[in-house]
N, C-alpha and C positions, 0 to 999 in steps of 0.2 A: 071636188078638188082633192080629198084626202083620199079616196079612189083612186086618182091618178098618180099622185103623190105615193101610195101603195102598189099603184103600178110597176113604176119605175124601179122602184126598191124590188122585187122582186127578179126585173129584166135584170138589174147588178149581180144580183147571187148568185143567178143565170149565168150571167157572163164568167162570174171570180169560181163558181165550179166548174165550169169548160176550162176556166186556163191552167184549175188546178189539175185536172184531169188529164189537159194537152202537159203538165209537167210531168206527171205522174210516170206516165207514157212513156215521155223521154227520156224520167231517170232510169227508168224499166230498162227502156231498148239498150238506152247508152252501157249499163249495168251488166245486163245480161250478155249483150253483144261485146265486152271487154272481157267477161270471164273472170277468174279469180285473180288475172293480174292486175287488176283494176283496184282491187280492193290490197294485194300485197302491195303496189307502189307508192299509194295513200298510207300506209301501214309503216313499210321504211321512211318513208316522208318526214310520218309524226316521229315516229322513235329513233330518227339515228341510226340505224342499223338495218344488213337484210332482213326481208323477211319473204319465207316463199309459201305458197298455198296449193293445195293439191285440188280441191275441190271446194265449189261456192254452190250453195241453192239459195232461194229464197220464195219467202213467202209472203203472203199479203193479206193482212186483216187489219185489224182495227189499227196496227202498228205495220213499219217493216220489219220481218223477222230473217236475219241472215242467220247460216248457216255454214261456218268453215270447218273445213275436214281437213289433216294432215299438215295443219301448222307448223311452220319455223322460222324463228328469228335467231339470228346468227350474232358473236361478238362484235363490235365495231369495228375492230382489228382484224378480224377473221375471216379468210375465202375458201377456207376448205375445213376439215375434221367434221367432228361431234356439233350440233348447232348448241347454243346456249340456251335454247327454249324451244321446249316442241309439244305443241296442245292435237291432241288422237282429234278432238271437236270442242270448237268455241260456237255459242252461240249469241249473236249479239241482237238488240229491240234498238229500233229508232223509230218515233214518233214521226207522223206526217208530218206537222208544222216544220219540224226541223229539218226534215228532206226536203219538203220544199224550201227550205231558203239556204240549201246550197251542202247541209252537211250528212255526205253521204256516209261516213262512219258513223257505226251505232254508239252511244256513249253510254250505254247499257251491254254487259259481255257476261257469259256464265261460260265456265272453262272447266271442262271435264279428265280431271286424272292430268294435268298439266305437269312436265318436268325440266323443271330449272336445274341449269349446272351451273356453278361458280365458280371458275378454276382459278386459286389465288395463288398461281405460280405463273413464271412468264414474267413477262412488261408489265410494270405497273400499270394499273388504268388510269386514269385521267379524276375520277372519282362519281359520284353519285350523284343527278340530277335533281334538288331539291322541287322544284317547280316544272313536272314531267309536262311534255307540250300535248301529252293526250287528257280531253277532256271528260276526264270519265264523271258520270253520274252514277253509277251503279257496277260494282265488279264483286261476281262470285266466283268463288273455286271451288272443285268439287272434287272430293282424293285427289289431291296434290301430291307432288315429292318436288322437293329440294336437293340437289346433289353438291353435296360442299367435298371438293379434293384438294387435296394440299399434300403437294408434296407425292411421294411413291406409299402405295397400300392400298386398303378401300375409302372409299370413301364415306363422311357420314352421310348420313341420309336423314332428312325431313319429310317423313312419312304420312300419310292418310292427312293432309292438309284440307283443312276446310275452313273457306275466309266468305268473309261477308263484309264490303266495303262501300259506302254510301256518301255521296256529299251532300251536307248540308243544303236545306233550300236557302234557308234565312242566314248563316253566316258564312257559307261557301265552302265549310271544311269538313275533308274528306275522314267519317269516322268507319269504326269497323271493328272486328275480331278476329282471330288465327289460334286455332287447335294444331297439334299435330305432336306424332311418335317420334322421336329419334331413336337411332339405331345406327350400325356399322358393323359390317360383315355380318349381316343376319342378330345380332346381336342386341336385344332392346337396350336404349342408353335411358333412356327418361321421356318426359314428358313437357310440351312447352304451351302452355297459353299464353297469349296475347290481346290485347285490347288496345286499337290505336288511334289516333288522331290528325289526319294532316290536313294543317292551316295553312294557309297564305304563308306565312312565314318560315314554315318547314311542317316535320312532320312528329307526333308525340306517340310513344309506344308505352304501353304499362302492361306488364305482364306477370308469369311464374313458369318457375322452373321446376317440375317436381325429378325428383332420382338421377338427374343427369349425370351419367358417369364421365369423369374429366379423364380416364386412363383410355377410354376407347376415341375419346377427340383426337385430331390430328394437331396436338399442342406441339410436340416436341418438332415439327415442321415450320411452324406461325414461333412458337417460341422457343427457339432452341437451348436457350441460356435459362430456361426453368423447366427442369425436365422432371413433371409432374407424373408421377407411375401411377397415383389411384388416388381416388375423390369423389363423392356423389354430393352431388349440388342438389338444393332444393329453399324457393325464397320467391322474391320477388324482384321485379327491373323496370324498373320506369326512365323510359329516354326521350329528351327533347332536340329535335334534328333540325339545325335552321343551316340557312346557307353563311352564316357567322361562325357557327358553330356549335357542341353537340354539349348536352346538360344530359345529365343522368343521378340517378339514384338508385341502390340496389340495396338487398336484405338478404344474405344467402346464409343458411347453415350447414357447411362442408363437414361430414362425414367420410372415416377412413381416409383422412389425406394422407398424400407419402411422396415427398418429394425428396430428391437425390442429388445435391448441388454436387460436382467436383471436385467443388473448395471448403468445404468444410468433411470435419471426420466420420459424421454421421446424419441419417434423416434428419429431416424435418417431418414429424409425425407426430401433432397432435392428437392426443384423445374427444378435444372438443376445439372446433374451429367455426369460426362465425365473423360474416362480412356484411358491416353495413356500415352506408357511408354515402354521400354526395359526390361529385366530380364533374369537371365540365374542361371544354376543346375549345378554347378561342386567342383569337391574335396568334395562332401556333405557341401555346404555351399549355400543357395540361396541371389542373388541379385537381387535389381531389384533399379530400375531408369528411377523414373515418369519425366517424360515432362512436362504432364500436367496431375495432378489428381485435378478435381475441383469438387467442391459441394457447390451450387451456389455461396458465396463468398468465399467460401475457399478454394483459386488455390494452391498447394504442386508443387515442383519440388527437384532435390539432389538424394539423392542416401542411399540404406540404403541393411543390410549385415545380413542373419541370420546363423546363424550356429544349427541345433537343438542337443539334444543329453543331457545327464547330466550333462554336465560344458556346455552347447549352452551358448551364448551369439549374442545380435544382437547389431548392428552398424550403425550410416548410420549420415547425414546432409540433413537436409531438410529447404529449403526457403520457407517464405511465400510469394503469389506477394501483394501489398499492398491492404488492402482491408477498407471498413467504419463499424464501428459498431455502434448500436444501433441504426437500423433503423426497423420502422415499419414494418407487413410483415410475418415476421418470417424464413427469409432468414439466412440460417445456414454460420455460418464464426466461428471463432476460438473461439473467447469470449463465445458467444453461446453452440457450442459443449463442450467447458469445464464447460461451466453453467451444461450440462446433468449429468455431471458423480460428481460435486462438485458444495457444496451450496455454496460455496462462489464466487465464478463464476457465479455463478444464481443470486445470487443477483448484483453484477458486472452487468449482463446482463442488467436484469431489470431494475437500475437507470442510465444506461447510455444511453443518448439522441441522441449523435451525436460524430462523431472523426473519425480519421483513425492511423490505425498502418502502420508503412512504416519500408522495410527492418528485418523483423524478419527470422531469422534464429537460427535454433538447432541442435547441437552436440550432440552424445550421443555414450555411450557403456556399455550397461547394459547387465547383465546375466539374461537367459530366466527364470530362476530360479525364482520364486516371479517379476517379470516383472510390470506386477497389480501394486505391493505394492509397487514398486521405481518409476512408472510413475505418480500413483495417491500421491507422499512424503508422506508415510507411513512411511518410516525410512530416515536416514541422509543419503544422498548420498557425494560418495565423487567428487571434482572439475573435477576430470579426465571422470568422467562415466555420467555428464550433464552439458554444458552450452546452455544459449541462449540468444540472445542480440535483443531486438526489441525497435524502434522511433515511437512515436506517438506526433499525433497532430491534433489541431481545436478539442478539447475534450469538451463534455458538459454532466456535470454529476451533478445526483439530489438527494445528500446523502438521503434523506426522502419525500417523496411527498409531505408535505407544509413546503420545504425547500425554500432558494433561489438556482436554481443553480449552481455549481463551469463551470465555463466558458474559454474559450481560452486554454483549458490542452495541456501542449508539454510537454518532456521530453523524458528520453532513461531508459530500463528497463535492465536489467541483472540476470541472472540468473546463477551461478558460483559452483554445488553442492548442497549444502546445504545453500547458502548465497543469499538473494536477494540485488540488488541495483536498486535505481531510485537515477539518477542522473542533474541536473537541470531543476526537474519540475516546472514548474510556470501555475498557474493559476488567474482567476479573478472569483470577488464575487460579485454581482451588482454593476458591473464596475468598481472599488476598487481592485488591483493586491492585490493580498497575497505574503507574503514572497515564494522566492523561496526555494525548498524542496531540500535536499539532505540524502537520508534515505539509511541505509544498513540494512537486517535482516541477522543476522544468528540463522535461527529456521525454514527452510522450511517446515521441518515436523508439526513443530507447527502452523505455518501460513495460511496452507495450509488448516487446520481442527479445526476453531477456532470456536468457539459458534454462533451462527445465529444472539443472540443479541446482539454481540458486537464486529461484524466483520467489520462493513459500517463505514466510516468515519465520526465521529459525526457532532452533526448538530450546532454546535458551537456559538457563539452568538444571530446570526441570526440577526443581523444587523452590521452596516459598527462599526467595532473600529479602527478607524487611529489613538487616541491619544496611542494606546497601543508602538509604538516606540518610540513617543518624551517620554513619561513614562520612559519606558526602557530604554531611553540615556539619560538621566536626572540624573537616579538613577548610571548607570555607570559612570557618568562624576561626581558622587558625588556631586553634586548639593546643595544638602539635608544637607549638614554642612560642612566640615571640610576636603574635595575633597576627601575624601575616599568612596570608593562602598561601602556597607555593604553588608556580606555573612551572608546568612541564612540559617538555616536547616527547612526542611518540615519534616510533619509526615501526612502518612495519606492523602495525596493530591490526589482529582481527577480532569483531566483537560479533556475538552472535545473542544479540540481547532480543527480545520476544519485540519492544516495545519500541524496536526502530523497523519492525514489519520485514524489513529484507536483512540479510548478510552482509556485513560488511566489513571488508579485508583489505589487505597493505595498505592501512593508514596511515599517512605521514600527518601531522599538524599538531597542533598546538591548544594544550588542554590546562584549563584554568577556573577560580571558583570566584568570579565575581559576584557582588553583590550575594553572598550566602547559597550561591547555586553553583551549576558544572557547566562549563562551554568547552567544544570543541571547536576551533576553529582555524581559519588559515588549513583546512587540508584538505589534500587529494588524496584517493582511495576507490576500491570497487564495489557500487553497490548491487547486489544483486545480479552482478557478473558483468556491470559494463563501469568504464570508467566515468569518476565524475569527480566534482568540487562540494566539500562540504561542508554545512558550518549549523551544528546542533548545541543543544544545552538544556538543561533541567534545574527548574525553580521548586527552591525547596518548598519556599513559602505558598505556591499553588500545585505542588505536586504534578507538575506540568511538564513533558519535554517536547521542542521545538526541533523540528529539521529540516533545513536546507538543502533539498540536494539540486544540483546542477549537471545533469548528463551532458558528456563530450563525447567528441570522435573517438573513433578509433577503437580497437581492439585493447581486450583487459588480459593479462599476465594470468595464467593457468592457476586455478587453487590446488592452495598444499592439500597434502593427507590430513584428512580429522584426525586428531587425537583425543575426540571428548571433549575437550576446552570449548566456551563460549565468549570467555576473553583472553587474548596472549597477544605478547607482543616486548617491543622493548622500550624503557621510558627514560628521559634526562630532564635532570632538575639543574639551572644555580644555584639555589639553595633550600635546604629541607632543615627547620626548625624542630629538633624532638626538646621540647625542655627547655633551657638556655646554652641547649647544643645549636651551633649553624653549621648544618654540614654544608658544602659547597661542593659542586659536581659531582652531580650525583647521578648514578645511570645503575640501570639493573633491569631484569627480565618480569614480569609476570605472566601469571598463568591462572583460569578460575576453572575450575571443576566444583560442578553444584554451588555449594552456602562458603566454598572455603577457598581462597585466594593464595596462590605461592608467589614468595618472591627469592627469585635466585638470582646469582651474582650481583649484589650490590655493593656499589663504590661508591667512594668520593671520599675529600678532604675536610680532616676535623682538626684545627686548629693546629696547621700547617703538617699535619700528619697523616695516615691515611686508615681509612675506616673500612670494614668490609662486614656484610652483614647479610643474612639468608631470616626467612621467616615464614608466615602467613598469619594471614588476618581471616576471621570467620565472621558471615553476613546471616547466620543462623537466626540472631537472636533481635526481637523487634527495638531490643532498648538502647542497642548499642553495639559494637563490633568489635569485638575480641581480638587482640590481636601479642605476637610474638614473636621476637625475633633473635636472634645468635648474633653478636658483634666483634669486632675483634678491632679492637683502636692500638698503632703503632706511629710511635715518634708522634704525636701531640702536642704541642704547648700546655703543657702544668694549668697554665691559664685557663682550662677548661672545666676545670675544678670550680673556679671561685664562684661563678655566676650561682650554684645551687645553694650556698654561703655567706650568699650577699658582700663577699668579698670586693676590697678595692683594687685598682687595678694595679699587676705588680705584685702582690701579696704572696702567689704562687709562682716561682718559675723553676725551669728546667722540662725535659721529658717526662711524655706519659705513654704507660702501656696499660691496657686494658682487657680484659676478656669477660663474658658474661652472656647474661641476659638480660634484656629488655622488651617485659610487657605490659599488657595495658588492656583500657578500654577505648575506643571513638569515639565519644557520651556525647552529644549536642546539651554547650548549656552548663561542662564540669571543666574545670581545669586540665591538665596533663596529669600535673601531678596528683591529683585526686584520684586517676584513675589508672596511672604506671606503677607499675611494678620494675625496680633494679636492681640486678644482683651481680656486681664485678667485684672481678680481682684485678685490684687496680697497683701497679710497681710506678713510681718517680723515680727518675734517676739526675742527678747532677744539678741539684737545683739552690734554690736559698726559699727561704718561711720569712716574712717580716709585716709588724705588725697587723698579728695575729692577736685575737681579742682572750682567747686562751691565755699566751702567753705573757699578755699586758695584765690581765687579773693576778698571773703566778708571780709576777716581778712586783706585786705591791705587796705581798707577804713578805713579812720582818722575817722569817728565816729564809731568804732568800735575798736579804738587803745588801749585800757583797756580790752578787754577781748580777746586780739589777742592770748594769752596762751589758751586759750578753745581751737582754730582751730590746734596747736600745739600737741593734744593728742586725743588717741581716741575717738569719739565720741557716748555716750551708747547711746542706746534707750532702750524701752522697747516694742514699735509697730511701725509698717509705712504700712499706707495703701496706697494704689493706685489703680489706672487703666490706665493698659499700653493699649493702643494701635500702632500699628506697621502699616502703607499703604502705599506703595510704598516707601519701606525704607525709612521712616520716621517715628519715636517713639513719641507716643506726649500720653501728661499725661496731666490728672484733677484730682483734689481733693485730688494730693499729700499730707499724713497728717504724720509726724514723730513727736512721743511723746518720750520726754526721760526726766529723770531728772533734766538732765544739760538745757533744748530746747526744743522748741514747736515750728517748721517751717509747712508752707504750701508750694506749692510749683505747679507749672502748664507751662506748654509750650511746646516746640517740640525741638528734633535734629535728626538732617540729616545724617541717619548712613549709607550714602550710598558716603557722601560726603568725602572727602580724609582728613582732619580734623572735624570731625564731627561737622559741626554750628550747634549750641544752639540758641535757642530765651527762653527763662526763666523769667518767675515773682518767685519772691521767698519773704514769709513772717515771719519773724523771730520775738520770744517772750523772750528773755534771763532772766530767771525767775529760779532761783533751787528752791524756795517751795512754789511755787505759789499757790500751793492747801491748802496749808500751812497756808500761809497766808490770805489767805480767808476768810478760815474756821475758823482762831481763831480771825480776827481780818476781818471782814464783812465791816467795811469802807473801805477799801481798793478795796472792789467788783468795787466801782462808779469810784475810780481814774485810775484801769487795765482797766476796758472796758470803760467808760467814760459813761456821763449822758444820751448821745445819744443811750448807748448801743452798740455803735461802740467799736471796742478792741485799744487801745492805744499800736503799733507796727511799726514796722521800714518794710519798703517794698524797693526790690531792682529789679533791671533789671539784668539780665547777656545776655551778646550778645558776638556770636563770635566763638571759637575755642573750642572744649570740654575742651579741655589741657589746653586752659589756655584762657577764656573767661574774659572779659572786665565787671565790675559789676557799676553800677550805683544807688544811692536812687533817690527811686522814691516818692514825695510828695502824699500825700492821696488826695490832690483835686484831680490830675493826676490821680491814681486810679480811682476814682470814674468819671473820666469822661465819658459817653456814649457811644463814639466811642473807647475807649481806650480795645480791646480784654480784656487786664488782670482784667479789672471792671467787670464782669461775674464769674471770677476765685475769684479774692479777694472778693468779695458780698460773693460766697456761700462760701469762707476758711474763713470768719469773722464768717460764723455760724458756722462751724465746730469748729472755735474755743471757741465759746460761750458755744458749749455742752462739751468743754474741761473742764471747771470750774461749770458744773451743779452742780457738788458735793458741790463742796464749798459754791455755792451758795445757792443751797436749804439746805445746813447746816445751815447758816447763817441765811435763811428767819425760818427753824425750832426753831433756839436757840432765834430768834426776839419775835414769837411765844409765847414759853415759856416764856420770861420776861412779855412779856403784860399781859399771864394769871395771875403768878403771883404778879404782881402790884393791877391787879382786885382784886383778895383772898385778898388782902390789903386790 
């Protein structure tokens, strides 16, 4: 039974090698007798494309072994030129099994010296077939070249190519390797290996790039908007290729790069450049996400999102790692690069000496649309589609080359849209801190493209002003009279202070010392060469100034000529307290050069008269500001007297005229008068005196009990001269001289009007005469008995000591005057002369009508 059984299994084998042998046969004759078109039409079939064959042999051994000579496969698109693929000899293996059931293509191919061309000009193609419908098991190449043209020149070339590609038995995917030279016009470019993988799902490449030179690619064809002149690539690339889309990763370090954009001033040429980073291709949206993109200081990392297409927009956050600017060199970092594409960045560049930025990072999502025009603020962006927030610090920057310095710069920047902020900047100025900054712009598009002359932060006095705060809080703390700030209007003001970063000219608005500080507000003006709205101020109490500015439309008014000055301009007050002075309208010029401030043409009204005044104030000094000034007071109210007198009101009237000087110190903290200095010549005309505490002490002396109804009513004059001087709050007067019809006093000594009852010290000389001149004149004996034979004046002298209010009076004997050490002997000597020229009239009346009689006697 198992004999027969063995039989029959035998007769089977029998029969299944005749049938394989009757197939054999057949695919031979069929094969052979079709010739190489047989094997080119199966060939176009699988790949889409012509393909045509010059010569087939075959042979037969343990496998089928084909044999194709003068291969070509042609583009899809293409029925004539250059073929896209042309192999001198392929050879391909197909196993029996597999012949016999039906596949007469080998899936095993070895391809000798094979040359691919790529021409990426023309029609776009359709794209690349993830999932090729040939089944290859095995594909080798053996010196390959690759021919990649783009565009008019040579082409590159993928040189002496040798691949080795095999599919998996147990997971199906197709792995492998690729060596080969590039080069162009004879020229070696580098060198490329590859290691790759193709799954089911697509296909994964991971490679290196050694020496690849970027200047001999055909970039400037593929990319004409980055026209890369020289670069040697060398790194690694790993891509994942699915029919969703393409993932990759690369690691290159670009050597000798030099790239040439149109729109900026100069290279882009790093001394060290380095690419590495992730990216991927899907739902038509590229991302990519650097690791590290450096060019030598300026390392990126974040992530960033394009979309292209007619609504494209791109996305992304990008870190900077901290880097220095303004060093020697010409090592590219961020300040730099934006210097190339904008001049005000360029200049940035240039005056900054030393610093670092720390922590900057950028948001954005802008539409690819005009891209240029939102990157470079061409137009208002809104908060949503930019910020960025970056810290810097140890800054050293040199607004002008025979500047001093600004030194120690910190502070945090912001960028919010269209809105910039710096938020507490501080810096030093030969060693001297400047106020800290706190600045917002909203006008990025303005700022960003501001005139060349008047974008750098001006060069500001150019030496140390400390008194400019005790000034400043002097003036707020009301100091200056009557504890009230005085608000001012400017016209026309330019200030070129360090610590407002730009120039800023024809100011119009409104400048005031709230709360112990300085605000400007309410005004328009140009900052930095374009117009805007603004509204700053500086705290005394944190040493702080704040700025507002607002850019507008439009075109800004041509700047004047320099003249040196860093503040000018013209100011108006309602009213300026010096003292228990209120001046009211008040308007005049200033002007600051260095530590020292002019004011010229100053106006306005003092007690319904008018004032006119010139000076300057100096910011030299850390304690306080010095200041001085030339006054000239006409037609006045009298009444402007009293307030330093504690006078009531009414006490004084008639005109005043005045001339002098009035100075001082700013002092935060001192009185006015503690720290003014005044020195007038001061004339009343046409007035009355009534009680006066003077004269109410002189009417309670018993020799003076007979005309004590005089001091009871007012007292006329017709002039009073003097000369006040005021130092160290203390008033002290010479050559007191009131002439009225009722009196003829002189009058000299000091009080202390700093003192809480004002003490007096006072010589007062009194002549009780109603027509003295009168008398005189008609009746000349009387000349010898009013001034006496000596020529001395026959008058009553008193002391007042004591309280202004109510001062203690004394007569004082004339030897006592005249004694040498007695101060008032100085005072009463020159008021006897003064009073001598009181009666010149009468007198040289009397010597004229003496005259006259003598001549007449002679005629006799």
């Amino acid at each position: 039974m198992q004999a027969a059984l063995k039989a029959n299994w035998w007769r089977m084998l029998r029969a299944a090698l005749l049938l394989v042998a009757i197939g054999i046969g057949v695919a031979v004759t069929v094969t052979v007798s079709s010739g190489p078109h047989f094997i080119a039409g199966a060939l176009t079939q699988l790949l889409g494309r012509r393909v045509e064959i010059a010569g087939l042999e075959l042979r037969l051994g343990r496998a089928l072994e084909i044999e194709l000579t003068g291969v070509r496969a042609f583009a899809a698109d293409s029925t004539d030129g250059d073929p896209m693929l042309e192999v001198p000899r392929a050879r391909g293996r197909q196993s029996w099994p597999r012949l016999l059931a039906g596949q007469f293509v080998p899936l095993e191919w070895t391809l000798e010296q094979p040359l691919l061309r790529l021409p990426l000009t023309g029609e776009r193609q359709a794209g690349i077939q993830l999932q090729p419908r040939l089944p290859l098991l095995k594909l080798t190449i053996q010196d390959g070249t690759v021919e990649w043209r783009a565009g008019q020149g040579e082409p590159v070339l993928l040189e002496g190519i040798q691949l080795l590609a095999q599919r998996s038995a147990v997971l199906g995917s197709l792995v492998g390797s690729l060596t080969a030279e590039v080069s162009r016009g004879g020229d070696p470019l580098g060198r490329v290996a590859l290691d790759f993988r193709g799954l089911t799902q697509g296909v994964a490449l991971e490679g290196e790039l050694r020496a690849l030179e970027l200047a001999a690619l055909p970039l400037p064809d593929l990319l004409p908007d980055l026209p890369i002149s020289s670069g040697r690539v060398d790194g690694r690339i790993a891509l994942q290729i699915e029919e969703e889309g393409i993932e990759g990763a690369v690691d290159f370090i670009i050597t000798d790069f030099h790239m040439d954009l149109p729109q900026l001033s100069g290279p882009i040429a790093p001394s060290e450049m380095r690419l590495r980073g992730e990216g991927s291709w899907r739902n038509g949206e590229l991302s990519l996400y650097p690791h590290a993109i450096r060019l030598d200081d300026l390392a990126l990392t974040g992530s960033l999102h394009l979309r292209p297409g007619p609504r494209g927009r791109v996305r992304g956050r990008l870190v900077l790692d901290p880097f220095r600017f303004g060093r020697a060199g010409g090592r590219l970092q961020l300040i730099r690069l934006l210097g190339l594409r904008h001049q005000t960045w360029k200049g940035v560049d240039e005056r900054a000496e030393d610093g670092w930025i720390d922590d900057l990072e950028v948001n954005f999502d802008l539409p690819l649309d005009g891209l240029d025009e939102a990157l470079a603020f061409r137009r208002k962006l809104r908060p949503e589609e930019l910020t960025l927030v970056a810290r810097f610090r140890d800054g050293v920057y040199r607004p002008y080359p025979d500047a001093a310095p600004l030194e120690h710069i910190v502070g945090e920047l912001r960028v919010i849209g269209n809105v910039l902020e710096l938020d507490g900047l501080r810096m030093t100025r030969s060693g001297h801190p400047l106020p800290s900054i706190n600045l917002r712009v909203d006008g990025m598009h303005r700022l960003a493209h501001l005139p060349r002359a008047e974008r750098n932060p001006p060069p500001g006095p150019g030496e140390p002003i400390p008194g400019l705060g005790p000034a400043f809080t002097a003036l707020a703390e009301g100091q200056t009279g009557d504890g009230k700030a005085p608000v001012f209007r400017l016209s026309n003001f330019r200030i070129g202070y360090t610590a407002f970063l730009l120039p800023i000219r024809n100011l119009n608005g409104r400048l005031s010392f709230p709360k112990g500080g300085v605000v400007i507000e309410d005004a328009t003006c140009v900052v930095g060469g374009a117009p805007a709205r603004l509204r700053a101020g500086w705290d005394r109490r944190t040493n702080r100034v704040s700025a507002d500015i607002t850019y507008e439309d439009g075109n800004a008014p041509p700047p004047t000529a320099d003249d040196g000055s860093w503040i000018e301009g013209r100011f108006e007050s309602e009213s300026v307290s010096f003292g228990t002075w209120l001046v009211e309208s008040v308007a005049g010029r200033l002007r600051a050069r260095g530590a020292q401030v002019q004011f010229t043409a100053v106006e306005g009204q003092l007690g319904h008269g008018d004032l006119q005044a010139h000076g300057s104030v100096s910011l030299a000094e850390p304690s306080g500001a010095p200041f001085r000034f030339e006054i000239d007071i006409k037609g006045a109210d009298a009444d402007i007297l009293r307030g330093y007198l504690q006078l009531e009101e009414g006490t004084v009237t008639g005109r005043a005229f005045a001339r002098g000087e009035l100075s001082g110190r700013l002092e935060p903290g001192r009185r006015f008068l503690e720290q003014a200095e005044v020195d007038l010549l001061t004339r009343l005309e046409d007035g009355t005196l009534e009680r006066l505490p003077a004269t109410i002490a002189l009417a309670r002396l018993p020799s003076l009990q007979g005309v004590r109804a005089l001091f009871g009513q007012p007292l006329p004059y017709d002039t009073i001269s003097a000369r006040f001087r005021i130092q160290a709050g203390v008033l002290h007067t010479e050559n007191f001289s009131l002439q009225g019809p009722e009196l003829r006093m002189l009058a000299a000594g000091d009080i202390d009007l700093l003192s809480e009852d004002l003490q007096a010290d006072m010589t007062v000389a009194l002549l009780f005469l109603q027509t003295v001149d009168w008398l005189i004149e008609k009746l000349p004996i009387l000349r010898d008995l009013v001034l006496g034979k000596d020529r001395n004046l026959v008058a009553l002298y008193f002391r007042l000591e004591g309280p202004w209010e109510d001062p203690k009076a004394r007569l004082v004997t004339p030897a006592a005057i005249q004694a040498p050490t007695d101060w008032a002997a100085r005072i009463i000597g020159s008021g006897v002369e003064r009073l001598i020229d009181l009666f010149s009239i009468g007198e040289s009346r009397a010597k004229s009508q003496t005259d006259d009689d003598a001549g007449q006697t002679q005629d006799q």
